[in-house]
N, C-alpha and C positions, 0 to 999 in steps of 0.2 A: 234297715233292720234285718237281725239274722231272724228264720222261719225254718222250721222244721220241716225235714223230708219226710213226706206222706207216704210213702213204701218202708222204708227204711225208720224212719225215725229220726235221721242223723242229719245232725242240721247242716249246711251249706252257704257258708258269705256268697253274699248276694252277687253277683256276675261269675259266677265259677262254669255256669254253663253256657254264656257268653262264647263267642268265635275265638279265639286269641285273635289277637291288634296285630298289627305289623307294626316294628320297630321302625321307625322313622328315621333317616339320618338328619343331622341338622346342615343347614344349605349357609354358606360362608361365601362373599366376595372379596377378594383381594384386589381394593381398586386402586393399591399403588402398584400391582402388575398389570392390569388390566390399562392404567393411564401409560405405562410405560410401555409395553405395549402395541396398542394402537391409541394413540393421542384422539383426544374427540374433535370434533368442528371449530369449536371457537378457540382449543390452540394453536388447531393450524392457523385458522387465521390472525390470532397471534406473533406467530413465527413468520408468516411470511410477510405481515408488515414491520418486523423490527429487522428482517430477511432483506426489506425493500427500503427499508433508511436505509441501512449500511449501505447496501450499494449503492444508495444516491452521494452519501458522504463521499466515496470511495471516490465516485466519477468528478465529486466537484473538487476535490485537491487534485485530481489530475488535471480539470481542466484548468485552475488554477495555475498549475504547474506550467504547462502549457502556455499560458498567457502571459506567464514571466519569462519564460526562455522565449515568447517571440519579440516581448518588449526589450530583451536584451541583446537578440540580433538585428531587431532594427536600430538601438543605440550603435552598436558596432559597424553596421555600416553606414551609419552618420559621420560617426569618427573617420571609419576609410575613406568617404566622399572628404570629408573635409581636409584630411591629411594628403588626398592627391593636389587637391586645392593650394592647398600651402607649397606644397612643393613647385607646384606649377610657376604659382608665384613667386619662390623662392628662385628660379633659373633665370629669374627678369626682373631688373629693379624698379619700382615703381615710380611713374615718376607726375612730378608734381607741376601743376601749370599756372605761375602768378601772376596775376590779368592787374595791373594798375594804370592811372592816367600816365603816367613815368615811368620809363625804363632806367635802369639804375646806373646812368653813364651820362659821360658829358660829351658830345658831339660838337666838334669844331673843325674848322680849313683849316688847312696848313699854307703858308705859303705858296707852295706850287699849286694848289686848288684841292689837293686829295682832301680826305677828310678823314679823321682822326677821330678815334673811340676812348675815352679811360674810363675806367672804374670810379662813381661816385660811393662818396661814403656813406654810408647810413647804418642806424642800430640794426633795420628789418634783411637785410645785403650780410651783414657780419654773422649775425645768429644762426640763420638760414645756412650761410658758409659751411659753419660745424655740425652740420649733420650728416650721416653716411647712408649709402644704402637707396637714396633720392636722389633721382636726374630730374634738376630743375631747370625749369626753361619759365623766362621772364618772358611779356607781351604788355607794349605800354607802345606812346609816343613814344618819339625819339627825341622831345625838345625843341626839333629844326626843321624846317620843309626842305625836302629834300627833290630836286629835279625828278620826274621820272625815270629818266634815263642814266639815272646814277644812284637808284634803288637799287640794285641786286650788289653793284659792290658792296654799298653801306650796310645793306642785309650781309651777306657773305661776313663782315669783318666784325659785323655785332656778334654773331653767331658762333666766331669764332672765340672773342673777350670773354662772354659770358652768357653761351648757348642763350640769346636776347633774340627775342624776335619784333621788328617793329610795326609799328601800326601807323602807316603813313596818311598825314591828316596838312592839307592845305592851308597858307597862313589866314585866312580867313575863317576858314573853321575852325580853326584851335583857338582863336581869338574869341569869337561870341560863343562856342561852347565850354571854354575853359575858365576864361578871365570875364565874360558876360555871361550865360546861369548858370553857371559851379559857384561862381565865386559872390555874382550881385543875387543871385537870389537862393540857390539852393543852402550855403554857407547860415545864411543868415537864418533863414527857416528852421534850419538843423541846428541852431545855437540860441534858439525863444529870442530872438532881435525882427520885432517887425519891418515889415520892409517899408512901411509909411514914415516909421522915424531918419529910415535911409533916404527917403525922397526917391526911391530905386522903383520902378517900372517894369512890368514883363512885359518886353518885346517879342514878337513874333519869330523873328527874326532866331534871335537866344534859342529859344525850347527847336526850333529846326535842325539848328546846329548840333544842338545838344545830342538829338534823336538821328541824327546823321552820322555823329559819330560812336555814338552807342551802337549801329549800325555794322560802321566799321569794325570797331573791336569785337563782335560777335562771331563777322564775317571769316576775320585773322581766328580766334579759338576753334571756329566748327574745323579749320582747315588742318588743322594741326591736331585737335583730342583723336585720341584714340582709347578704344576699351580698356576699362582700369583706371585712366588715366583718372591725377585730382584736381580741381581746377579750383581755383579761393581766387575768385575776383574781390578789389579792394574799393571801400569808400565811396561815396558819391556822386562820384564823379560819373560811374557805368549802373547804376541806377535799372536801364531796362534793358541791358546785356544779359 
């Protein structure tokens, strides 16, 4: 309420004798300067984990990378290892060792006494023929017992028909191992014919023979393989060769 001056008379709104105020300015933050800025705590650590993927990304396609160009030089020198291999092989023809009970010829005297080689015929001899690139060498009987003292000729002149190496076996042994258990009991076994319907006996005698000269033919292969070499023993005959 307005009130009248008591000296004066003249009234006076009320705060007139009042201090004067001070004008205030008004106080403003600008916190997209202040964020820009200096960033608070929890951006940093914002940043420095999206700071800290990246780099993990970064290192894992390198290692990545890495892991593939090592899987690529170890392919590479697989290949070089194998490619000296070939060629190694390639300077030397391989050659093949065919183990049967029979060497693939017919051994006979001549008149004068010598003895005489030919070429037998057969489909496994002819096929074998037409292949290139293979030094084959045969190892079998020779069909014939041959004196001891007249082995290296008969060796010598097989070797020379049809690189043949022989496997020289006594007429006794070639008898009970070849025509007594190759033929009376093993044959039979290996073709569902009991040997009771044969009236056929295993003799002690047979399976000796048999293991004697399985023996023998073993004894002729160890002498002659050499590394690389392939060896295809044939048929029932070589059994524990």
């Amino acid at each position: 309420m307005w009130r009248p001056d008591k000296v004066t008379g003249v009234s006076t709104p009320p705060g007139a004798d009042d201090p004067p105020r001070r004008e205030r300015t008004p106080l403003t933050l600008d916190l997209r300067s202040e964020l820009i800025a200096e960033p608070s705590a929890a951006s940093k650590r914002s940043g420095s984990i999206r700071n800290s993927a990246a780099s993990t990304n970064v290192e894992r396609r390198i290692a990545n990378q890495i892991k593939e160009l090592q899987k690529q030089l170890e392919v590479q020198r697989v290949q070089q290892a194998l490619g000296k291999v070939s060629q190694e092989k390639a300077t030397r023809s391989t050659r093949l060792l065919i183990v049967a009970n029979r060497l693939p010829v017919s051994l006979s005297r001549l008149p004068s006494g010598d003895w005489n080689a030919d070429l037998s015929s057969g489909g496994l001899v002819s096929a074998l023929m037409g292949l290139r690139d293979i030094q084959m060498t045969w190892v079998g009987w020779p069909g014939r017992e041959v004196p001891e003292a007249e082995q290296a000729d008969v060796s010598d002149q097989l070797a020379r028909l049809l690189q043949c190496v022989p496997v020289y076996l006594d007429s006794k042994t070639a008898d009970l191992y070849y025509d007594g258990f190759c033929n009376n009991v093993l044959w039979p076994l290996l073709h569902y014919v009991p040997l009771s319907s044969l009236g056929t006996a295993l003799r002690e005698g047979e399976w000796k023979a048999y293991c004697e000269a399985n023996a023998h033919f073993a004894d002729v292969i160890c002498s002659l393989a050499e590394e690389d070499d392939m060896i295809w023993i044939h048929d029932y005959h070589l059994m524990l060769v």
